[in-house]
Phi, psi and omega in degrees: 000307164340283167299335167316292199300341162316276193310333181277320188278333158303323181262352169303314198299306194310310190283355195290305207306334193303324178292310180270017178255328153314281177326323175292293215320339191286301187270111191292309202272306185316326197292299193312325174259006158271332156240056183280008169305295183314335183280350187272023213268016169273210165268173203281335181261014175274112183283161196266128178268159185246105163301332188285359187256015168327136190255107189273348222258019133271031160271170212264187180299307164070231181275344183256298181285170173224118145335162152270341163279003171265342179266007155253348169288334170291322155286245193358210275307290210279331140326245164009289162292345174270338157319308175315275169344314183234023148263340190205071225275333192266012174267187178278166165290138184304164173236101187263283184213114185298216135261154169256200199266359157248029171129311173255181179293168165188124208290150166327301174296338183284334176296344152310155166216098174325128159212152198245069171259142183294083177221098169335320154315335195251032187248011190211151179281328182301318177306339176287302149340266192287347192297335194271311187284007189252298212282306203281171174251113177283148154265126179279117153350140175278001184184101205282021188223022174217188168268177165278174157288317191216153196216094189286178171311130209272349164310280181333303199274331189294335208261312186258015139081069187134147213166162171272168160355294193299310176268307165313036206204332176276298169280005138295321188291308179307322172307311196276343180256014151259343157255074156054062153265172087297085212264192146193159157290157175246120155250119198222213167234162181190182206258178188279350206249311164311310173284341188242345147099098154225128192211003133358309158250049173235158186272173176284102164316001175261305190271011179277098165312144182292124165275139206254125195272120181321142181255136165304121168269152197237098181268151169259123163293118131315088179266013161296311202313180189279136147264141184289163197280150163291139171275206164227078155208126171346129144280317225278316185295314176304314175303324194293304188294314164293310151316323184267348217256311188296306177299333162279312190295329186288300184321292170340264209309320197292271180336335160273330168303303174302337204289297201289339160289328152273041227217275209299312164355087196285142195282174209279136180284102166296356199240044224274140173084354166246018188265117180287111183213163222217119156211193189242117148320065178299116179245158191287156166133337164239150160068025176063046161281119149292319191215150187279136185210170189239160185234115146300089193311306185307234190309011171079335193315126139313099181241174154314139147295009187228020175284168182268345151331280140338094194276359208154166176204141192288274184213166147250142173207165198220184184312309171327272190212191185227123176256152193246119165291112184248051199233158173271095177281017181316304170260054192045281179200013166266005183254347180293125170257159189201072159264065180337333170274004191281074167001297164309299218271316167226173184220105218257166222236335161242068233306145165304318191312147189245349198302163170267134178285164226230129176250140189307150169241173155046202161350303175282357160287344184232047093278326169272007201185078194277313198257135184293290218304329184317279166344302202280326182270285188332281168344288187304311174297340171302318230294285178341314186294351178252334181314154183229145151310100196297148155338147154309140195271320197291159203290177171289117179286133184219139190201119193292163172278314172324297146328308177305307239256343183264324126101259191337163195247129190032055178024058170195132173222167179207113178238163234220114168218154175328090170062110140159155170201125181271136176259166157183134226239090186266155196295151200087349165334275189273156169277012174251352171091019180277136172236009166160142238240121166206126194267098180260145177232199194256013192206151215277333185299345188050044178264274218277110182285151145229016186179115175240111184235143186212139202229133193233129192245142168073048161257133192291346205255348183071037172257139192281284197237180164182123176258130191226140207255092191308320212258358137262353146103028138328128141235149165226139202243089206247116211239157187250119141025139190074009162279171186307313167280027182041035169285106180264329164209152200224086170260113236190151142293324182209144172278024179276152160311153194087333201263163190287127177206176187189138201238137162230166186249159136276114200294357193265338162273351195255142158341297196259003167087018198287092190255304152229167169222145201237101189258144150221199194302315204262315165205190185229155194228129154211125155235148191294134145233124179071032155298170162320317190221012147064017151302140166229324203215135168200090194309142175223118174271169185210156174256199227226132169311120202079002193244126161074025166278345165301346193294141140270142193082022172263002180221151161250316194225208197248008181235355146300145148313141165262155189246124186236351155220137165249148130212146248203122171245153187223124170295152219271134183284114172292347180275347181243168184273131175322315161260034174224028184245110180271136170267311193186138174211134168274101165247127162259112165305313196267355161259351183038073125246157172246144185229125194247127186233150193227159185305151170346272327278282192221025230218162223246326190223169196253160185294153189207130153260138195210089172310087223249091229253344162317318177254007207276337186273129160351077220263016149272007187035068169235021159145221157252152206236113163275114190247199167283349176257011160278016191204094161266126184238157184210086174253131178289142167077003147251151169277169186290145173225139196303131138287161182276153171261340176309314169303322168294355178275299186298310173302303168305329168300300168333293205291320177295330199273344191281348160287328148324295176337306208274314194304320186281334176281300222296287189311312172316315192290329179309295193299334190289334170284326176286328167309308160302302198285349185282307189282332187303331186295273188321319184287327161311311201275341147201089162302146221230108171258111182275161217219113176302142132309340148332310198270078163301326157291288115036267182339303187294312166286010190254329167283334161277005169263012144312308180269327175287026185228332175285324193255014155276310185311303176337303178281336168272348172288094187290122174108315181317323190274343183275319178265040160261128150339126184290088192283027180242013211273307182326293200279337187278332179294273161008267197279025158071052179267103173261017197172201193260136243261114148321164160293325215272306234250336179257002150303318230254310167288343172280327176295298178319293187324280169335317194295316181261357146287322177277330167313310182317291200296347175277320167283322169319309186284311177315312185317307204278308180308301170291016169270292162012295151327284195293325154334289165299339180289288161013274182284001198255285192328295170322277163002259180338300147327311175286316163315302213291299220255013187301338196266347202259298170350091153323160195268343164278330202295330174289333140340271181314298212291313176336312218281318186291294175341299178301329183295322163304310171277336147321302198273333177288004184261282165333312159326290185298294221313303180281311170307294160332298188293329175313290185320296183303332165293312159352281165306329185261357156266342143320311171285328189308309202293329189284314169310308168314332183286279180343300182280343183313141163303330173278355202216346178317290172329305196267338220207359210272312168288356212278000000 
């Protein structure tokens, strides 16, 4: 009974709340002060903008006016909603047509803008995606149950970097439906963690792993084996036992599981199916989408059109038209079909159909159309079926490579995930190259880090990423094509010598085929890919410094490891007989034996040599003296038979100089580490950024502090301005100048000079300008092709043309960039040549009042 009256005051609290959640909704000015918590709900490190201070008066007309075809569209939107309105009285008002930032109405759809920027990156929707939830700044709605009032220009919001639902939705819509998506805006409902960018209890899209499908183990049955002794002990009790033993440990886990679902659990929304949000509607049929999916504008994200996130939806529209969801959302938006042409499902505001109503004559006009006024009232609801959507009012969307490339709003963003927090960076930011940063932890407060990983761009040293492991105090160093030692990852606890670390290469550049080496105090490890000599691994044990220094040949100097095993494995030569193929040979220095063990052939064990090097020297040391106990052989599968000693002799030799061999690659592999952690020291210790030729900015300062530094080094080299090429040497020939220069002669050479420096620059800027041209030819050409074949034109062949398209445009962009700097530049290398004249010392004298 108890729990009963428990469960009934629970649900009493639930309708109380559901009840004051209906009351804000009616009433606006109550919600705004009862949840003025909620207007906060972006991040905390967003400073608050005054939108009223926007500087309107350069935007074109425009953006102040209305057509006359936006001003019969706004009438139709008001015709429409009140049809709407008293056809469906309990739905909200449609959001048809807001204000822009100056001011006037302006219907939704004319507010798309197609636009085609040159970024390869912007040619796919996640890229569109993300680039638009990175660059922009979210704003939380002014009121998180109604739409806005107003809804500026996706120019306006690209230019101050920030913006609401609505507007990131918009200009995302805009991306996308200029490279051929079928996109649309939502006005729709969503949960409180969606509308308010709270992702806090999402896991980090960096820590979701791919699920990985279980393998069916495969037992090999034996019918050799032993069989085991039976045991004597009851199953049914072992089963009794093992069942509750199962069932308690399932009782555990499920109850830590609720415990931590409810932990993770967000608390109850009062305003929960009435929180108002804006994303984007893809549907299939373009660019190879198979199934219609949503975008989250705030975070770039992909969802199902059945997540539960996403509660319901008002209307959608795209550049075209606007459609009204007349579907039941009672179970959110997974049960919604979205055929747009479907009647029933929607109810679209601008019928495609174009026909003209067709008028009755004579007799069937006063039998089908007693009443004129009828007519007239008809007439007037047909007007729609012939209107077309006016052009878009907003200017041509543009977003400079800076802007792409700094992407971020005051080139930083931080987002907030389930124990873990993401950085990002635009590049060139930081001097070390970092551009992103994510710190994951053990707790849900984001004190105690355990695993910090960061990723890095335009490092001169090629290093890509590095991951580094608080609690065993791992690092690992993930290197790109092109370092000096082809070092592809590098993992280590301390850059000190010695120490446990492992190197891996790209094996395709080094010399010896090196693919990784695995070090600590005591030995080394390296393995071979794709040799010569069909090495793969080749192990070196090392002894402890002062110990085992009498040995000879276990030391070169006195700061080596002395080395007490090599050994070596090979993979099998097909060209030699299995048992004349060494599989693996071992020197033991400190015992001076070599042990040779060879590959399979047909046989249970393998043939084996075992060399004794101890007694092999001379002791007048004139060379090696060979018997028969210095050599054990084990050939499988024959019996023993006296061997010659002479082959054995030639082997044993061989084999001491390759040991020699191996002892000078083993101290080179050494030297080769200490070399690496030596240039890794420096390249930290002042990183280094290279800078693309692309990065016409970029490029331009590196190059004018390039030229201030040359030209300090100038001034400080004395005697330096006498062994420069004379650049008056042309023109002083010209008037025939031998001594010293009339005025008339140092006129006639400072005018000639001038005259053929503004020649130069004027062919330089023609140059540049009929590059220009031939661009722009280009691309109008392309252009064109595509009007003529768009409709014959495949979903790869519109691909290709994207991808060329882009490629033009780039370049007619690089092209305007250097001609504007050419222009601009021009003149001030011209007054420089004047100035320069002036003070020469030969012309001074003539010119100094001039």
């Amino acid at each position: 009974g108890g729990r009963m009256e428990v469960l009934e005051e629970k649900e009493e609290e639930e309708q109380t709340e559901e009840l004051k959640a209906l009351e804000i909704s009616d009433n606006l000015q109550d919600m705004e002060t009862k949840v003025s918590v909620e207007q906060v709900c972006g991040p905390s490190d967003v400073p608050d903008f005054d939108w009223s201070s926007v500087d309107t008066s350069q935007l074109p007309s425009s953006y102040k006016t209305n057509s006359l075809e936006e001003k019969k569209l706004l009438d139709i939107a008001d015709r429409f909603l009140q049809q709407f309105s008293h056809l469906c009285p309990d739905r909200k008002p449609l959001f048809l047509h807001p204000v822009n930032e100056c001011g006037m109405e302006k219907f939704v759809s004319t507010t798309l803008r197609r636009a085609v920027l040159p970024y390869p990156e912007l040619y796919h929707w996640d890229g569109c995606a993300s680039f638009v939830s990175d660059h922009l700044t979210m704003e939380p709605l002014k009121s998180p149950i109604t739409p806005p009032t107003s809804l500026y220009s996706p120019t306006t919001i690209l230019k101050y970097q920030r913006g609401n639902c609505f507007d990131f939705s918009v200009l995302l819509c805009s991306l996308l439906i200029g490279v051929w998506y079928d996109a649309y805006c939502v006005h729709g409902y969503a949960t409180r963690e969606i509308c308010t960018l709270d992702e806090t209890l999402e896991l980090c899209p960096l820590l979701r792993k791919p699920q990985e499908v279980p393998k069916e183990e495969i037992k090999k049955s034996n019918k050799y084996r032993v069989k085991p002794r039976p045991v004597l002990q009851s199953k049914f009790e072992l089963q009794q036992e093992a069942k509750k033993a199962a069932e308690t440990e399932a009782a555990q886990k499920s109850k830590e599981r609720e415990e931590e679902k409810e932990l993770e659990k967000p608390k109850r929304d009062p305003l929960y199916g009435l929180r108002v949000h804006a994303w984007v509607l893809v549907l299939p049929g373009k660019r190879e989408v198979a199934e219609a999916f949503f975008i989250n504008p705030f975070t770039g994200n992909r969802h199902s059109t059945a997540d539960e996130r996403f509660l319901g939806i008002e209307s959608v529209w795209n550049h075209r038209n606007y459609w009204v969801n007349m579907q039941d959302c009672r179970n959110g938006c997974k049960d919604l079909h979205f055929d747009l042409g479907d009647a029933i499902c929607w109810e679209v505001m601008l019928p495609e159909s174009s026909k003209p109503l067709q008028l009755l004559s004579g007799a069937e006009e006063d039998k089908e159309l007693p009443n004129r006024d009828m007519y007239e009232l008809q007439e007037k609801e047909m007007i729609g079926l012939s209107f077309d959507m006016p052009p878009s009012w907003v200017a041509p969307l543009q977003i400079s490579p800076r802007e792409f490339e700094t992407r971020y709003s005051q080139g930083r963003k931080v987002s907030l995930y389930k124990n873990a927090k993401l950085e990002k960076w635009a590049p060139y930011l930081n001097g070390d190259g970092l551009v992103k940063r994510l710190t994951v932890y053990a707790d849900s407060d984001c004190t105690e880090a355990v695993e910090v990983r960061e990723w890095f761009k335009n490092r001169a040293d090629m290093l890509d990423r590095r991951e580094v492991n608080k609690q065993t105090q791992l690092t690992t160093e993930y290197f790109s094509p092109g370092h000096s030692f082809g070092l592809k990852a590098h993992t280590y606890r301390s850059l000190e010598t010695e120490t446990e670390r492992t190197m891996e290469f790209y094996n395709e550049v080094r010399a010896d085929d090196l693919q990784k080496r695995v070090e600590n105090a005591n030995q080394m490890t390296e393995y071979f890919v794709g040799r010569d000599d069909f090495l793969h691994i080749r192990h070196v044990e090392f002894g402890e410094r002062g110990k085992e220094a009498h040995l000879a040949g276990t030391r070169t100097d006195l700061n080596s490891r002395p080395i007490v095993q090599i050994k070596e494995c090979f993979h099998r030569n097909p060209e030699k007989p299995a048992d004349e193929d060494v599989a693996e040979r071992i020197f033991l220095m400190t015992e001076e034996t070599i042990h040779l063990t060879y590959h399979l052939k047909d046989y249970i064990t393998p043939s084996k040599k075992h060399f004794f090097k101890a007694a092999a020297a001379d002791r007048k040391g004139k060379g090696i003296v060979m018997t028969p106990e210095m050599c054990i052989t084990y050939q499988a599968g024959s019996p023993e038979k006296e061997k010659k000693l002479l082959p054995q002799y030639k082997l044993l030799k061989k084999l001491i100089e390759e040991e020699e061999q191996l002892k000078q690659q083993v101290r080179q592999s050494e030297a080769e580490v200490l070399n690496i952690l030596k240039i890794r020291e420096q390249e930290e210790a002042a990183v280094k950024l290279s800078v693309s030729i692309y990065n016409t900015e970029m490029s331009e300062k590196r190059r004018q502090q390039y030229g201030a530094m040359k030209n300090k080094t100038e001034d400080e080299l004395p005697g330096r301005e006498e062994q420069d090429l004379d650049y008056l040497a042309p023109f002083l020939i010209q008037v025939g100048h031998r001594g010293k220069m009339t005025k008339e002669q140092a006129l006639r050479v400072r005018d000639a000079c001038l005259t053929d420096f503004k020649h130069r620059l004027i062919d330089k800027v023609n140059i540049i300008q009929a590059r220009f041209e031939k661009a722009v030819e280009e691309l109008q050409k392309q252009q064109l092709w595509f009007r003529e074949n768009r409709d014959q034109l495949s979903a790869e062949e519109e691909d290709d043309f994207l991808t060329r398209y882009s490629e033009f445009t780039f370049r007619v962009h690089i092209v305007t960039q250097r001609l504007k700097r050419e222009k601009q530049v021009a003149p001030q290398k011209y007054r420089a040549l004047q100035e320069k004249l002036r003070r020469d010392p030969r012309l001074a004298e003539h010119l100094g009042g001039a």
